[in-house]
N, C-alpha and C positions, 0 to 999 in steps of 0.2 A: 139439356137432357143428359142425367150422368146415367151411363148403363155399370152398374156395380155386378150385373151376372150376366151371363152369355143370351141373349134377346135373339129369336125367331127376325130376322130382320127383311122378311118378304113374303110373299104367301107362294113363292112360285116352288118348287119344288124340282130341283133337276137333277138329272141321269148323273152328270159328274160335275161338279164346278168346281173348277179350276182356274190356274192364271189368273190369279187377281192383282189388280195393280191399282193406284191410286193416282189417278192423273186430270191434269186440270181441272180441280176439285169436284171431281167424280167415280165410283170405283165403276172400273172395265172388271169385267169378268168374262169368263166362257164353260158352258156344257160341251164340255171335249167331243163325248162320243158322237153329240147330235151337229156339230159343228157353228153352235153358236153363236155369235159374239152380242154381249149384255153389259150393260150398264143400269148403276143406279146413284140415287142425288150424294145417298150415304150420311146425312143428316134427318134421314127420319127415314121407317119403315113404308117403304111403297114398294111395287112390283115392280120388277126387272124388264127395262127395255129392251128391246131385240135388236142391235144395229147390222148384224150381219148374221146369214144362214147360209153356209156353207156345204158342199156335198161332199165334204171328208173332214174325218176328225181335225180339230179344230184345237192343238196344245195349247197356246196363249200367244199373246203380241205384246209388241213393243212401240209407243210413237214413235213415226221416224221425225228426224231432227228433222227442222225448220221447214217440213210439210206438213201442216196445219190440218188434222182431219185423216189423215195416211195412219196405217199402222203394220208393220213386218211382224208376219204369222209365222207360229211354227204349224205348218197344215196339210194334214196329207201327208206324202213321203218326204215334203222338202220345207222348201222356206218361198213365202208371197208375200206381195205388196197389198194389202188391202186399201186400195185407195178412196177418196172420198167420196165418188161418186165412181160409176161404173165398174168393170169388171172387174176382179183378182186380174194380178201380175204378178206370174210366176216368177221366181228369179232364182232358185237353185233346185234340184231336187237331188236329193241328199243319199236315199237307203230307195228308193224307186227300183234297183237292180239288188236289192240285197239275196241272199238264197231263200229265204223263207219271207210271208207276208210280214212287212215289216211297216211300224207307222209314225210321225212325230211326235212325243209328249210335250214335258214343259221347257220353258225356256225363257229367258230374259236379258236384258241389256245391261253391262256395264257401266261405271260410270264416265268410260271412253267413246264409247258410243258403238261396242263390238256387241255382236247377238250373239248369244248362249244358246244351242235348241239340241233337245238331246230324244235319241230316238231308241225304240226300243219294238221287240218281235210279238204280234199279236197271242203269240203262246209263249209269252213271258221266259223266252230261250234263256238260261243262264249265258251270261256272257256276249249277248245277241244286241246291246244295246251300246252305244255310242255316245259320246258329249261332241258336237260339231262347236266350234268357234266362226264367226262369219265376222271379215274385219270390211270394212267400206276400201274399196279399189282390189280389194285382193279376192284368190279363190277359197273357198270354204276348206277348213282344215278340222280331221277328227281329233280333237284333243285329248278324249280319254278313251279307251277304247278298252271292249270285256268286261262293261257292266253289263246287268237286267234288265231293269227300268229306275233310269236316271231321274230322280227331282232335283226340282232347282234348277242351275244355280243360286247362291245367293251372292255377294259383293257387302263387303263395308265401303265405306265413304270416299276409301280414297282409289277404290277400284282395284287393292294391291293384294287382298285376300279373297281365294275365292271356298265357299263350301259347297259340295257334291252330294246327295244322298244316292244310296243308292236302297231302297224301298224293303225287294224282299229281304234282303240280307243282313236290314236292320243299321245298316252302318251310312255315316255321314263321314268326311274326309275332308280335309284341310288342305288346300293350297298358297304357294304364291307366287300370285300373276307379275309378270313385268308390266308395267303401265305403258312403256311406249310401243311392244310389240304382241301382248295378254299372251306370250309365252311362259307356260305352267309351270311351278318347281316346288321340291320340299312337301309333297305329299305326306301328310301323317294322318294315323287317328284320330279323328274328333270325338265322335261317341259313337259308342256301340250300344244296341239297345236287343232285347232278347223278344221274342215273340208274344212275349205275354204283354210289351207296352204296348206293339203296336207298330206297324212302319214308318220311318219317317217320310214324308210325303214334303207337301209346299215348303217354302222355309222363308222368312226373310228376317234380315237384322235392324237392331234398332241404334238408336243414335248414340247409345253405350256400345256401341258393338257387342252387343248380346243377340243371342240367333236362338229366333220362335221357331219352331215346327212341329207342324201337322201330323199327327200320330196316325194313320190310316188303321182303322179295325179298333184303337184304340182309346177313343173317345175320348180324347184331349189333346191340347196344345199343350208346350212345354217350352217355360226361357233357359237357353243356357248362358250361362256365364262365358267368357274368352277363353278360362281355363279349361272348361270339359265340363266343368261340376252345373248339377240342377240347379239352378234359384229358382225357378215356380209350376205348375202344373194348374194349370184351370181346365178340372173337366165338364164334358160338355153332353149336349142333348142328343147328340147326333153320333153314331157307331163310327164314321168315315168321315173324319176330317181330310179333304185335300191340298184346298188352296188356302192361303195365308198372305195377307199384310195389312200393314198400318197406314193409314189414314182419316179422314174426317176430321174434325175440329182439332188444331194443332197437331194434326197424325198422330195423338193418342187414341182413337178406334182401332181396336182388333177385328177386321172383316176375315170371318173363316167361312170359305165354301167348302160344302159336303157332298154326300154321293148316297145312289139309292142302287146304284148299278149292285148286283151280285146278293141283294139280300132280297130272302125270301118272305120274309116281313117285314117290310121297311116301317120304322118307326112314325111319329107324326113331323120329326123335326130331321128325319133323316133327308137329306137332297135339299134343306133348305140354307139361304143365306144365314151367317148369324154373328152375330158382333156384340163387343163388349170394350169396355173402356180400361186402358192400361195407364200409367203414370209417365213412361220413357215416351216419347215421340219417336217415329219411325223416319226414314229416309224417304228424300225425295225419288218418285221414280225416275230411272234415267230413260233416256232416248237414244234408239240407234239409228244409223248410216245405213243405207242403201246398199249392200254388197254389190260387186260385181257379177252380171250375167254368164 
């Protein structure tokens, strides 16, 4: 099955989908606001399983290494263990004392096995929002601090770039990480985008190191080249593109989740799953460590 245009790819329709990942050949996904966590096979249109329902927003997860079934949430005000059978396990809480209602967005693992989870202020404070780093043995550190609402991270391959959006403001940012301590350097512009594309929301890179992102309000994904410059735009069905990445057959499927949150007519394909077939193959998801309690 070649999908040559962007395909309705489930009949469920949710508040915000987000955090998508492609992991043991299955996409994980999450409805943020409702605290989620969904999967689906990703080789054919079927409805989204529910593996977890959570009672606080629910940004994304990460498998944790070599516990089979586990997965490290960004959820609520901090960071948990979702393990495979029984309770959450809490393990850091991050913006819990922040001054104003403050909550986790997205977030992701490296390809060192560090968690990325970046938090942001229910009333979209400029500046209110955080990038935490979370290494395995150590204490949670903010590594960027005085955004709005963080997307992303994204990581190439070797773990040693990293990119940052930051949503209202329209701008994505360039890093680069140390591999043996994901200490950040060399911050520059990546792309600035003006309000008329859209925000950039999800992001992840492909095996060119080329970096897809989510256009929020937009209604399209967009590849960019390493230099800054466009090479493609596929617009789409849906007003709110959030989450973004590649997998399914040889990880050239594009799974883009969308959002119905904030519109007053949500369209028929708005809040749904939807996927389309690209040419590059995307990266393997990575897995994170366990942080220190």
């Amino acid at each position: 099955m070649e999908l040559t245009e962007p395909t309705v790819w489930s009949t469920d329709r949710l508040e915000l989908g987000e955090g998508l990942r492609w992991v043991d050949d299955r996409l994980v996904l999450v409805d943020l606001l409702a605290g989620r966590l969904l999967e689906n096979d990703g080789d054919a249109p079927t409805p989204l399983r529910e593996l977890r329902r959570l009672d606080v927003p629910l940004g994304a997860v990460a498998p944790v290494l070599d516990r089979a079934g586990e997965w490290l949430a960004a959820a609520g005000t901090g960071v948990t263990v979702l393990p495979a059978t029984g309770d959450p396990v809490p393990v850091a809480d991050l913006v819990g004392d922040a001054p104003e209602p403050t909550r986790m967005n997205d977030a992701v693992a490296d390809p060192h096995g560090r968690f990325w989870a970046g938090s942001m202020t229910y009333a979209m404070t400029p500046g209110g929002g955080t990038l935490f780093r979370l290494t395995p043995g150590a204490e949670p550190v903010p590594a960027v601090t005085g955004l709005t609402i963080p997307n992303g991270p994204a990581f190439d391959a070797t773990g040693t770039t990293m990119y940052l959006a930051d949503t209202p403001l329209g701008q994505i940012d360039r890093f680069t990480v140390d591999p043996a301590t994901g200490a950040l350097s060399g911050r520059e512009p990546f792309v600035r985008l003006s309000p008329a594309d859209g925000g950039p929301d999800g992001m992840t890179l492909d095996a060119a190191g080329h970096l897809w992102i989510a256009l929020w309000g937009g209604s399209a994904v967009r590849r960019y080249r390493p230099d800054g410059t466009l090479d493609r735009e596929i617009r789409l069905p849906a007003k709110q593109p959030a989450g973004i990445c590649l997998g399914g057959p040889g990880l050239r499927r594009l799974f883009i989740g969308t959002a119905r949150v904030g519109l007053d007519t949500p369209g028929p394909a708005d809040g749904a799953l939807l996927a389309v077939d690209v040419e590059v193959p995307g990266l393997p998801a990575a897995g994170a460590g366990v942080p220190t309690r």
